[in-house]
N, C-alpha and C positions, 0 to 999 in steps of 0.2 A: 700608436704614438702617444705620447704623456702629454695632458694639458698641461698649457704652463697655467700658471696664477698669477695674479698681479704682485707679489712677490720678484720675480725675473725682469720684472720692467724698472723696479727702484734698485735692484743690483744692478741693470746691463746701463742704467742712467746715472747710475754714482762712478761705476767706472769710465763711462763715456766724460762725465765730469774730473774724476784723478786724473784722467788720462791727457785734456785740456789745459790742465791749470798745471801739469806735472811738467808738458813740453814750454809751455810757456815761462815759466820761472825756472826751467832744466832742473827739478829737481827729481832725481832718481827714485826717490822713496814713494814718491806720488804714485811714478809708474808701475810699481812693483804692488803698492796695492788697488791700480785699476787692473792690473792681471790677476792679482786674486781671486777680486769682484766678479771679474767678468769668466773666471776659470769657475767661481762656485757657479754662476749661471747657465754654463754649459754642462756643469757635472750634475750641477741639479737637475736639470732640464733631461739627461738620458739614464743616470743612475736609477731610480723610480721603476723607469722598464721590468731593469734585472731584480728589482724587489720581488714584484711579482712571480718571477718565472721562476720553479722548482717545488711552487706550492700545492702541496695536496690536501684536499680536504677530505673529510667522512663525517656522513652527521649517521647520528641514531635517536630516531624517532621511534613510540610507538606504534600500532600499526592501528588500534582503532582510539577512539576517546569520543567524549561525550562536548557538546558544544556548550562553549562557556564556562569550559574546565578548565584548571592549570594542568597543562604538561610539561613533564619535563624529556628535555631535547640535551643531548651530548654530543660537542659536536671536537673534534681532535683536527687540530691541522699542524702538519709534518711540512716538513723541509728537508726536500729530496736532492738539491741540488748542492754546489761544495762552497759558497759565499754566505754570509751571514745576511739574514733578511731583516728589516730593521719597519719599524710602525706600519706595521701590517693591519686591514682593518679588514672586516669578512664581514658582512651585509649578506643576512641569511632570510628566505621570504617565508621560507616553509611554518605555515598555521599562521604566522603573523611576522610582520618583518622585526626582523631583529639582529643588535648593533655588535661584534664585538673587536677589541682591541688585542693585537699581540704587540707588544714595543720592541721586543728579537728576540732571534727563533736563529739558534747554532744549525751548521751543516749534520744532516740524523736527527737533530729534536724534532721534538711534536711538543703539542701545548693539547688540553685537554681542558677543556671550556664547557662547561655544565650552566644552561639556560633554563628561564622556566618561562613557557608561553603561551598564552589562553587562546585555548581554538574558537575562535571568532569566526568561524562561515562552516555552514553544515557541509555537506559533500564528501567527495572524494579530492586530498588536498595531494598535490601531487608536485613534487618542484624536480628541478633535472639540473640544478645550478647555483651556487654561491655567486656573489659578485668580489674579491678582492683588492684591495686598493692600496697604495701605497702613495706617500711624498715624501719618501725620505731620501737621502737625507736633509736637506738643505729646505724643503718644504716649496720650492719653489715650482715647482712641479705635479700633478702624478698623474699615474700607468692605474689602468684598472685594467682586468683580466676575469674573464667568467673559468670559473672550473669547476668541472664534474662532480653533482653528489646528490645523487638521486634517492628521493627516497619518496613514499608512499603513505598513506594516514588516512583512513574512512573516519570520518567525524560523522557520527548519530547526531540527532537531534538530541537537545535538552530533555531528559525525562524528571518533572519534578512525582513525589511520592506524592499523591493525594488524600489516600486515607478514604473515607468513606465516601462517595460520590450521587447524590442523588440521582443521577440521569441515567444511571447504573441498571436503579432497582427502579424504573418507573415501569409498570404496571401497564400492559398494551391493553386497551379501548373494547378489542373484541375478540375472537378465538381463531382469527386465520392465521398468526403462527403461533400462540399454546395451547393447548387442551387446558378446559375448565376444570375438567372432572379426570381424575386418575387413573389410568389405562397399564393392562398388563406387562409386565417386559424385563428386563435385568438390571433394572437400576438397585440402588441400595434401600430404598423404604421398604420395609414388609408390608404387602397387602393383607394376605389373608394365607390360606389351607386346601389344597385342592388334592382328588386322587393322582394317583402318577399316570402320567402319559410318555409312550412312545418317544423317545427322544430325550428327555429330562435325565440333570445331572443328579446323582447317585450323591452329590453335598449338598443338595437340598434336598433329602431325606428330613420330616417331622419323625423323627423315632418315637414320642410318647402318643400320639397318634396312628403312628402306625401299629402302637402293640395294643392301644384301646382300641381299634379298629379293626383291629384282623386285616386291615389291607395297607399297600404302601404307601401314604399321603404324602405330600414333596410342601415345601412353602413355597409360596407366588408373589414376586415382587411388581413392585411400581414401576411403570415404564421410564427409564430415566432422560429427560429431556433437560437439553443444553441451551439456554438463554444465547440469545447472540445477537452484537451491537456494529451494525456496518457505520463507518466513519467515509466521512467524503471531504474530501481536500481542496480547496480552489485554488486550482498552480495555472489560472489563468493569467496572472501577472506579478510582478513582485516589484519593489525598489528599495534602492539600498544596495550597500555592499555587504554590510554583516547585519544580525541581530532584525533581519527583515521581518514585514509580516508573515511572507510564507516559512518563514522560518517559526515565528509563532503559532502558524495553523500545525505545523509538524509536529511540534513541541506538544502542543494542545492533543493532537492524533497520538504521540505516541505515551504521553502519560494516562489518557483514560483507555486505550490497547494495555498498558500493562496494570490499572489498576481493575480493569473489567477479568483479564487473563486470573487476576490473583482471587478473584473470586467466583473461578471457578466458567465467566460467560465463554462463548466462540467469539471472535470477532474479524472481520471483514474491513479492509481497506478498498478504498475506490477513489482513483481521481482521472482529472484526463491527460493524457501524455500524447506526445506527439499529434495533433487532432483525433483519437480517438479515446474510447473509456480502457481503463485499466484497471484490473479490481486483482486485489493480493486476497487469496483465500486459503483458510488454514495453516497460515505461516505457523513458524515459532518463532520466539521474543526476536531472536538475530535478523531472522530473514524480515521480520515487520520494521526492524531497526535501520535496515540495508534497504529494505524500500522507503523507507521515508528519506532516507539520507539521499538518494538517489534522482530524488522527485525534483524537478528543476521546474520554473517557472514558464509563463508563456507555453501554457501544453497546447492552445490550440483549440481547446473547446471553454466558453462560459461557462459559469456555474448554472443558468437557466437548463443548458443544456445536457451537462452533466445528469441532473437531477431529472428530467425529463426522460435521461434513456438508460436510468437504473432498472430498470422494469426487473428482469429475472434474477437479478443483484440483490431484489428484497426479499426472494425466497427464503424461508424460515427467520427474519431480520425481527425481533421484538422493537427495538428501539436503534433510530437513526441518529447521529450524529452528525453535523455540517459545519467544519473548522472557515469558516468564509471572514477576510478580510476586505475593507469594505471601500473595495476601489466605485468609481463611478458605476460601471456595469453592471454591478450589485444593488443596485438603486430600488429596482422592482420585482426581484425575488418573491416578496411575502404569500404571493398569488402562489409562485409554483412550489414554494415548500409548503405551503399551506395545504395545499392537495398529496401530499406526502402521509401527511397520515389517515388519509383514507387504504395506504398499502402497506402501514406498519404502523404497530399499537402505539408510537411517540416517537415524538419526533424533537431535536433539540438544535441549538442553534450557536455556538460559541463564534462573537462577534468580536473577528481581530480590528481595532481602531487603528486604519493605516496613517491615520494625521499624526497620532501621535507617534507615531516611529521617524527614526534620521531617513528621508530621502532625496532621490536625486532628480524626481519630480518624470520619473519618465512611466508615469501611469497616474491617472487623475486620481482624487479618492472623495470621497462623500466629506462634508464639510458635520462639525460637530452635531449640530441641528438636524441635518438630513437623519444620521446616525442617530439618532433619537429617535425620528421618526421612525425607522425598518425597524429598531428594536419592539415602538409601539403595534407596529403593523402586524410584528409578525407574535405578537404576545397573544394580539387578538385575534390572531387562529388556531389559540390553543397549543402553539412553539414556547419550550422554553426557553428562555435568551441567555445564556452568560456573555460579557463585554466584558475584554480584555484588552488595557491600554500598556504600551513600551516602557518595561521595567516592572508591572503592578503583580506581586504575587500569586501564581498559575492555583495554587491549591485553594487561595482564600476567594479567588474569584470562580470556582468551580465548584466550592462548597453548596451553593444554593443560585437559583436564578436570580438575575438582577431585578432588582424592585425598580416598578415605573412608579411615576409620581401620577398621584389621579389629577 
């Protein structure tokens, strides 16, 4: 049924008015326009219905896009029905709500409405419905009607380019995941010249060795070994509707995943989902993309705890990464990252500041000061820190650790 608007009440009270003063001084013309009045009020009031009804909509969306991009969205709406549709308005939610206007739409036309919309919330954005509205003619009125138009869109997390990343190439402490010293195997460095052995491919044949030699000498390479950076996520809570922190921790996770990939590391994602550990191993770029897009909030475990039962997670791990935004709960970490790198050569710390994000207060967060504090705490166990505040450039704050004041 069509709301009315306040509109309908200064018509159906001007005619109520012509219609008083028309019988009182008998004068005809009065009456004739409190039936007008009161005819546009009743046509107002039901025509709006039939606006709506015959409208079809289709939108086309992408199917994946990067958060805090412009996409653009095409959206067509037809007129299936045999009456002229008149101020047509389609309120579309999909990636972000968004406005449009048709003023009339013939019996067969369609209108073809090209938007452009920033996808503002990581995940999987999913809508099943327009909302369409009308108050035409007379505006006295209107009919809103939901109609079918489903469509679908994985929104990744923000990847910025970093470029060179110190935490990258840090240098692990002791030899429980690289070898110090260069060890035999197929990698690409040439070691040295040895005789051929049983098994040995016939392309590494030393031919001028072999013919100074009178026997078959092969070359012997350097065992080739793969750097790798496990990343841990804290989706113990979030706030916010878009541009969250854990949106930030993602963002942070999946920019140094693809700048560690570019040069060549392994890398290892970990976070807790559902009360228990999650760890993504050996993805490629899509599938790291699709898990981090996937990661929702409130998984269930702290980050004390997280970090506590990575145990077999840091096999072969040179250097750790920990994307942690800096709810209440995170208060006293420094202790258990700090024993972190007793099981991998470094260990780093990228500190999401949740105060300074838009929230909705439905999870505490360390006050500026506190934050200060854990960065100092955890500096002096040897963690490098980067702090990252809402809006501040991901590459320039991941260039080098943050400097404390002495």
């Amino acid at each position: 049924m069509p709301r009315p608007r306040q509109r309908i009440a200064a018509l159906v009270l001007g005619a109520a008015l012509l219609f008083t003063v028309g019988t009182s001084v008998q004068a005809g013309w009065l009456l004739v326009l409190s039936s007008i009045l009161l005819g546009a009020a009743i046509a107002g009031l039901l025509l709006p219905l039939r606006m709506v009804r015959g409208v079809k909509v289709e939108r086309r969306a992408p199917e994946e896009a990067f958060q805090g991009d412009l996409v653009s969205v095409e959206v067509t709406v037809s007129n299936a029905g045999r009456g002229m549709l008149l101020g047509l308005e389609i309120q579309d939610p999909h990636l972000s709500r968004t406005r449009m206007l048709v003023p009339s739409l013939g019996p067969g036309d369609r209108a073809v409405i090209g938007t452009t919309r920033r996808a503002a919330r990581r995940g999987v954005q999913e809508s099943t419905a327009v909302s369409v509205r009308s108050a035409a003619p007379f505006g006295v009125a209107q009919a809103r009607r939901p109609v079918a138009a489903p469509g679908r869109t994985l929104v990744y997390p923000a990847v910025v380019e970093l470029g060179r990343v110190p935490l990258i190439d840090l240098a692990p402490t002791h030899d429980s995941a690289m070898h110090t010293a260069p060890r035999r195997g197929t990698g690409p460095e040439y070691l040295g010249i040895r005789e051929y052995r049983t098994g040995d491919s016939m392309r590494h044949v030393h031919w001028p060795s072999t013919a100074r030699l009178g026997q078959v000498m092969v070359r012997e390479f350097e065992q080739e070994h793969t750097r790798r950076l496990a990343i841990v996520v804290d989706s113990w809570a979030d706030a916010g509707e878009e541009d969250t922190p854990l949106d930030a921790a993602c963002s942070v996770a999946a920019s140094v995943a693809f700048a560690a990939l570019g040069r060549g590391h392994g890398v290892r994602l970990v976070a807790g989902r559902d009360g228990s550990l999650d760890a993504l191993i050996r993805a490629e770029p899509r599938g790291m993309l699709a898990w981090l897009a996937d990661l929702r909030a409130f998984g269930g475990m702290p980050l004390a705890d997280v970090v506590a039962q990575l145990g077999g997670h840091l096999r072969g791990i040179h250097t750790v990464l920990l994307a942690v935004p800096t709810w209440r709960a995170n208060a006293g970490i420094a202790d258990v990252v700090g024993a972190l790198r007793s099981e991998a050569g470094a260990v780093a710390v990228a500190i999401i500041e949740s105060h300074t994000f838009p929230s909705d207060r439905r999870a505490p967060v360390l006050s500026p000061s506190e934050v200060d504090r854990l960065a100092a705490d955890l500096a002096s166990r040897g963690v490098s820190v980067y702090r990252l505040r809402s809006g501040q450039d991901l590459a320039e704050c991941m260039r080098q650790p943050f400097p404390l004041a002495s």
